[in-house]
N, C-alpha and C positions, 0 to 999 in steps of 0.2 A: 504494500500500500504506500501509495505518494505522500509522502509528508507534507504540512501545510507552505509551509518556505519553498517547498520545490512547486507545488503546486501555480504559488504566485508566479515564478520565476517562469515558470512554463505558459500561464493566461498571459504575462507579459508580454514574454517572447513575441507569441501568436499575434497577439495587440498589437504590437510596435512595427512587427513585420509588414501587417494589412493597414494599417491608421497612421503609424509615424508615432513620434515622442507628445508634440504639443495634440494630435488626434485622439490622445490616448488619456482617458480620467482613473484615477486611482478606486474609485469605486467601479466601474468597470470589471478594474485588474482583480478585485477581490471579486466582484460577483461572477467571472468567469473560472475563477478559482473558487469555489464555491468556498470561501472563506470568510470570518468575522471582519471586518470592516478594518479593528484596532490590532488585527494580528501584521496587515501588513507594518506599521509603523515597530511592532512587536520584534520584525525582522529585522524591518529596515527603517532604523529611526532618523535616516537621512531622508526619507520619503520616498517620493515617485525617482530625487534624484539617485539615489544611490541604489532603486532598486532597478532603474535605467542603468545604471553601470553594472550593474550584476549580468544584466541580460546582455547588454553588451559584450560581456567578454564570454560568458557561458555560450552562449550564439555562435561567437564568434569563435569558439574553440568545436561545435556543433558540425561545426560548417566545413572546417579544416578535416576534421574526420571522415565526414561525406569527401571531399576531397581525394583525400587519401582512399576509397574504399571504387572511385572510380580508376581510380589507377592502379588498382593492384587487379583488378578480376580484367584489365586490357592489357593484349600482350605488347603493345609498345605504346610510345607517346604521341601520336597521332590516334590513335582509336580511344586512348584515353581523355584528349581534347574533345571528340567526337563526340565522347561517351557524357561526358560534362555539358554541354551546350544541348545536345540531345534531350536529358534530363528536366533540367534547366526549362526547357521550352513543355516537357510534359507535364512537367510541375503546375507551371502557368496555365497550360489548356484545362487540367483538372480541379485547379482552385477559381477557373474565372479570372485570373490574371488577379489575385488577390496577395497568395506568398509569392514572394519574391525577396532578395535576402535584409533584416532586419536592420543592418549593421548598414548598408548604405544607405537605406531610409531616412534612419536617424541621423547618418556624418551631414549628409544632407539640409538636414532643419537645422544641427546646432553647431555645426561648425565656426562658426564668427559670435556664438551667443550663449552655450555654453562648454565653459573650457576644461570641466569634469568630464562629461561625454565625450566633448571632442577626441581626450587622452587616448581614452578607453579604445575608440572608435580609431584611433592611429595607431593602438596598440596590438589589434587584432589585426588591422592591412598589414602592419610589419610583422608579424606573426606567420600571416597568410605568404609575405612575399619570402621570408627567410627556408619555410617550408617546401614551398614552390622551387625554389633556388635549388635547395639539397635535391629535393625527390627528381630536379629535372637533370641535375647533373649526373644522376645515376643511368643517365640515357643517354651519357658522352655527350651534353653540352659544357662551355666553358661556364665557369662561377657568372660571370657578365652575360655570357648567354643566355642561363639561364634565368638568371635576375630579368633581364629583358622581354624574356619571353611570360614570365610572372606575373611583371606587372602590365604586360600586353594583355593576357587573360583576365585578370580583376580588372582592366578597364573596358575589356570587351562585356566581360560578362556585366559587369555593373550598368553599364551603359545601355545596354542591350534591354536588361530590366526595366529599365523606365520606358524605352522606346516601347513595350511589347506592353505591358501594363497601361501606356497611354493610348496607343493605338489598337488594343485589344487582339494583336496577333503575334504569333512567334516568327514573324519573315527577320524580324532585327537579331535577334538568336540564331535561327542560321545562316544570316551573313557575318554574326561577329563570330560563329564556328568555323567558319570557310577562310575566314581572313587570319586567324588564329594559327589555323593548320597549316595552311600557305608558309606564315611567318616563321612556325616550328620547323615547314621543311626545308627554309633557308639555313636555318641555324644547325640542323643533326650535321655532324659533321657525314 
């Protein structure tokens, strides 16, 4: 059974992913957590902010995992790009273009406004890019290669997100997959 703290952490998530940080009310978060009102504050007595930084980085470690779990069942680093933006776009078609990832939503609203998220939300992309970096260099790219190619994919795929979500289709998904792969086959030595 889900404990009350994970509980919130999890209606959060979901919230912030589909609404954004300011879309998002703390009563909401508890009543989709089917939670007492005074337990979040119980958790997180920093409030809605500190329970945005939770999910921040908890998401954002989520997310790295899926990550990794699309590139280990592809035999190289092209089916595993493939295999990510493919996803990514099924994701979309099944939620209604609703999940989409949490962590840009939010960098998004409080980047210039607040500088606790903000951290948190730079601390998961450098997470994301240092990950990316290793796991691509296991594929005989250079350290810089693979760096470039990292953060080629979080800006495809991030970017991709909002295009698809505002235009209610996955066409921006599969050209940031196509242009992705393209870039990976310049760089495999």
């Amino acid at each position: 059974m889900t404990g009350t703290r994970d509980r919130i952490v999890t209606a959060g998530a979901e919230l912030l992913r589909r609404n954004g940080y300011t879309g998002t009310g703390v009563k909401q978060i508890v009543q989709a957590a089917n939670a007492p009102f005074g337990s979040l504050y119980h958790f997180f007595p920093g409030g809605k902010e500190q329970l945005g930084e939770e999910v921040i980085r908890t998401s954002g470690m989520l997310y790295l995992a899926l990550f990794e779990i699309f590139f280990a069942d592809e035999p190289d680093l092209i089916h595993g790009i493939e295999a990510c933006f493919a996803s990514a776009a099924e994701t979309l078609r099944e939620t209604d273009y609703a999940d989409a990832c949490p962590i840009a939503t939010v960098a998004l609203e409080v980047a210039s406004t607040n500088e606790k998220l903000r951290i948190a939300t730079a601390d998961v992309f450098t997470a994301w890019i240092e990950a990316g970096t290793e796991k691509f260099g296991k594929y005989g790219l250079s350290a810089e290669s693979a760096r470039l190619l990292t953060i080629a994919l979080v800006n495809s795929l991030e970017g991709a997100f909002v295009l698809s979500r505002s235009l209610r289709n996955t066409e921006s998904l599969q050209v940031a997959g196509i242009s992705s792969v393209a870039l990976a086959r310049t760089l495999l030595p």
